[in-house]
C-alpha positions as CSV (number, residue, x, y, z in Angstrom):
1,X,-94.9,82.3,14.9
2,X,-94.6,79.7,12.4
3,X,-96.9,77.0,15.3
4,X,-99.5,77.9,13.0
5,X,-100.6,74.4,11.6
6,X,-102.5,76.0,8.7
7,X,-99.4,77.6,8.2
8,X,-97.5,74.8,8.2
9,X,-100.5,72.4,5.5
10,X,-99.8,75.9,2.8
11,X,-95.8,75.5,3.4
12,X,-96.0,72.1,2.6
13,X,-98.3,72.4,-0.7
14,X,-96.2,75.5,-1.9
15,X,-92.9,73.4,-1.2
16,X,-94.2,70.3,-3.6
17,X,-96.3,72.1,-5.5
18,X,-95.2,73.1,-9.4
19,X,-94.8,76.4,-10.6
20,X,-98.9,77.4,-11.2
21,X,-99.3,75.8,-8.0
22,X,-96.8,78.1,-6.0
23,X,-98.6,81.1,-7.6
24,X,-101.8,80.2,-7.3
25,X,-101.0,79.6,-3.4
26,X,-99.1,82.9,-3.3
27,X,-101.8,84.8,-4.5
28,X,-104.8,83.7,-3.2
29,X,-103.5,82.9,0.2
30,X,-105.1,85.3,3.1
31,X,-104.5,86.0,6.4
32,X,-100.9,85.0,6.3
33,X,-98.2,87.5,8.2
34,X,-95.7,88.8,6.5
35,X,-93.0,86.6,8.0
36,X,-95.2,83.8,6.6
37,X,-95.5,85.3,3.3
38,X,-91.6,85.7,3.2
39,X,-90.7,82.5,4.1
40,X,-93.3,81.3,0.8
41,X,-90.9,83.9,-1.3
42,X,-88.0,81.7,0.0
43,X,-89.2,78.6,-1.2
44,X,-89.9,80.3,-4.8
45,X,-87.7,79.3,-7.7
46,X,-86.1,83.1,-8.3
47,X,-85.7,82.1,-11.9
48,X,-89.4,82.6,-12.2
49,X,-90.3,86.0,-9.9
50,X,-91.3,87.7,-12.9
51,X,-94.0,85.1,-13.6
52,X,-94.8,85.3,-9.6
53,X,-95.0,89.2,-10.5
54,X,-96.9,89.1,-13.1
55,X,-99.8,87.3,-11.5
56,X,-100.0,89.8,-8.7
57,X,-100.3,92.7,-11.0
């Protein structure tokens, strides 16, 4: 599932990307699975979900 090599270029900016970044990425992203959009959630510093939560609203 994950042989996607979009996939994989949006893992890679979420993983060294800051905190505005990671949302931004998260929330704009489409067309991702919803495997691929847990495996984001993982990367996520859970200290900040509410900020994450926030944007989504």
């Amino acid at each position: 599932m994950n042989s996607n090599p979009n996939f994989q270029d949006i893992k890679d900016r979420f993983k060294n990307g800051n905190l505005d970044e990671k949302i931004k990425i998260y929330t704009t992203t489409q067309g991702l699975s919803v495997e691929q959009f847990k495996e984001l959630l993982r990367m996520f510093p859970i200290q900040h979900l509410d900020k994450l939560e926030s944007a989504m609203a």
